[in-house]
C-alpha positions in Angstrom: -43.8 -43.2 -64.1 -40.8 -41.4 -65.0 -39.7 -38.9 -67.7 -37.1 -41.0 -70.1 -37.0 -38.4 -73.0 -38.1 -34.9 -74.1 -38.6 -33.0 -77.1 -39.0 -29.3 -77.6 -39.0 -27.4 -81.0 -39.6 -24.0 -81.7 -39.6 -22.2 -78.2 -37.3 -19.6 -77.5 -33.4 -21.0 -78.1 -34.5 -24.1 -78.4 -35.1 -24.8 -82.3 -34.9 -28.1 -82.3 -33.8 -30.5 -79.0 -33.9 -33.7 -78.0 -32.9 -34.7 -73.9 -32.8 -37.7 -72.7 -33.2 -38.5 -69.2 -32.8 -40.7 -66.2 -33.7 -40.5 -62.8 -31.5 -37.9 -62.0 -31.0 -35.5 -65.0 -28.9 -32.6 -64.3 -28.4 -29.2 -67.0 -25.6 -27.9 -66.9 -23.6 -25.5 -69.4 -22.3 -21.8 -70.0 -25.3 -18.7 -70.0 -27.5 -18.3 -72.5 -27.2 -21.9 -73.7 -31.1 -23.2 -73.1 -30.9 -24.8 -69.6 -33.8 -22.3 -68.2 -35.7 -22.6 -71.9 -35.6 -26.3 -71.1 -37.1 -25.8 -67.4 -39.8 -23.4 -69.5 -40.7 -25.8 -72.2 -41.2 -28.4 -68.9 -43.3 -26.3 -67.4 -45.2 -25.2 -70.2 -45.9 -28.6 -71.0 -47.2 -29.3 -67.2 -49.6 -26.1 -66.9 -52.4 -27.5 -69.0 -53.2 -24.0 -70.1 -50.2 -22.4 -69.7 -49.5 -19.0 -70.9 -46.8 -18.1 -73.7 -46.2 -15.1 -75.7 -44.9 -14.2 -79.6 -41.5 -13.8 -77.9 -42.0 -17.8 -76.7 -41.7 -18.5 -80.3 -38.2 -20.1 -81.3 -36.2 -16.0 -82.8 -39.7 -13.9 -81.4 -40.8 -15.7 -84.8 -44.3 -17.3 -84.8 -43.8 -18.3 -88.7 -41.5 -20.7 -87.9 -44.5 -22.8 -86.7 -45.8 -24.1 -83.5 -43.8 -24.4 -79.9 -43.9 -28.7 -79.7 -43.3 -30.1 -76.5 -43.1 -34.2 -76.1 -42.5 -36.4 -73.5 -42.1 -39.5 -73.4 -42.7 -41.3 -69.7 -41.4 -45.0 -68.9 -41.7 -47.4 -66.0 -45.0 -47.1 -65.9 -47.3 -49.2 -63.3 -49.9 -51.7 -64.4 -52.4 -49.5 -63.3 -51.0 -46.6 -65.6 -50.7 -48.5 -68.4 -54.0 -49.9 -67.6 -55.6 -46.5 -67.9 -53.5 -45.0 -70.5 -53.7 -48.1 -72.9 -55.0 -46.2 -75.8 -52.4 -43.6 -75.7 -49.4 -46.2 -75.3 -46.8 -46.4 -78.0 -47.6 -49.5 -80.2 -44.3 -50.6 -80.3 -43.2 -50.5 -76.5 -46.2 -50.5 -74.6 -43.9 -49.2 -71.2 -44.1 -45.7 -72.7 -46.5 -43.4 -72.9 -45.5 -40.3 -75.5 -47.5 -36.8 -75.0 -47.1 -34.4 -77.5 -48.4 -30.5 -76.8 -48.4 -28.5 -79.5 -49.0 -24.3 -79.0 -49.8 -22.2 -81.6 -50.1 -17.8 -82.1 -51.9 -16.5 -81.4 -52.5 -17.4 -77.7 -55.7 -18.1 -76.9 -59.0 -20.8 -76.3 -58.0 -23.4 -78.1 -54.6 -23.0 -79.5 -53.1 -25.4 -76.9 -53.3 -29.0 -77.6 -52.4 -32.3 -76.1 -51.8 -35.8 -78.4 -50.9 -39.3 -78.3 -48.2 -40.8 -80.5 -50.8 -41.7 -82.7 -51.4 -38.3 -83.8 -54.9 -38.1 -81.5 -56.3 -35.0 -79.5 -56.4 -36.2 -75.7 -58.8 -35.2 -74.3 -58.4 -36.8 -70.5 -55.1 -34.7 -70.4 -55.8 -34.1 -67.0 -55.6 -37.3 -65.5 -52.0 -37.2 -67.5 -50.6 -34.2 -65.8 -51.9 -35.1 -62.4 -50.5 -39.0 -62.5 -46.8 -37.3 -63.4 -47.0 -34.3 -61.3 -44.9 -35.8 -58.7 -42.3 -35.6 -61.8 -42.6 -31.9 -62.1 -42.7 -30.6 -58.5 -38.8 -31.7 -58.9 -38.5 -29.1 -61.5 -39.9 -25.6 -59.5 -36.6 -24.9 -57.8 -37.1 -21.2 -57.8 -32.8 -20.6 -57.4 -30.1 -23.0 -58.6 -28.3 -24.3 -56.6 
């Protein structure tokens, strides 16, 4: 399973963005241009119950709605797609599209997980762990 796209509206300078990615995706651009809000919004999406703030909020501005994350994973094995079936996208039945969705305030319950269909997962767990060999790339604590 690999990470082919990803989706992140509303958190910090990121209003609205769309990535796609390959095996080897590399940010790169002037300061104060996202690449770090990116890395964030990733790891955000990975901590199951991460922590964010009002200031994670797209302009310190919770009005403008919730912080979305989505990913969309490909090249699944038959054994993911297997497990995952009833969160696989109708259409290509090779991806498997998470969306998180964070409200304000922070807090029990104002973090969840759903399938493309719009459904609450609630087996996120098994999720996160199958594509955790996807994020440990991602906790470089310097650049390069």
């Amino acid at each position: 399973m690999k990470i082919k796209e990803v989706y992140i509206k509303n958190f910090r300078s990121l209003r609205d963005v769309r990535v796609n990615c390959d095996r080897l995706t590399v940010l790169i651009g002037p300061n104060s241009t996202g690449k770090s809000s990116f890395i964030s919004a990733l790891k955000l999406f990975f901590t199951i119950k991460g922590e964010y703030r009002e200031n994670d909020f797209y302009g310190c501005n919770t009005s403008n709605g919730p912080i979305i994350i989505e990913v969309i994973f490909d090249d699944l094995s038959p054994n993911d797609r297997q497990e995952f079936n009833r969160h696989l996208n109708e259409n290509n039945k090779n991806e498997l599209v998470i969306r998180k969705k964070c409200t304000y305030p922070y807090g029990r319950g104002s973090q969840t997980y759903y399938n493309i269909n719009n459904e609450e997962i609630k087996d996120i767990e098994d999720i996160i762990e199958k594509s955790l060999n996807l994020y440990t790339y991602l906790q470089l604590e310097k650049p390069l």
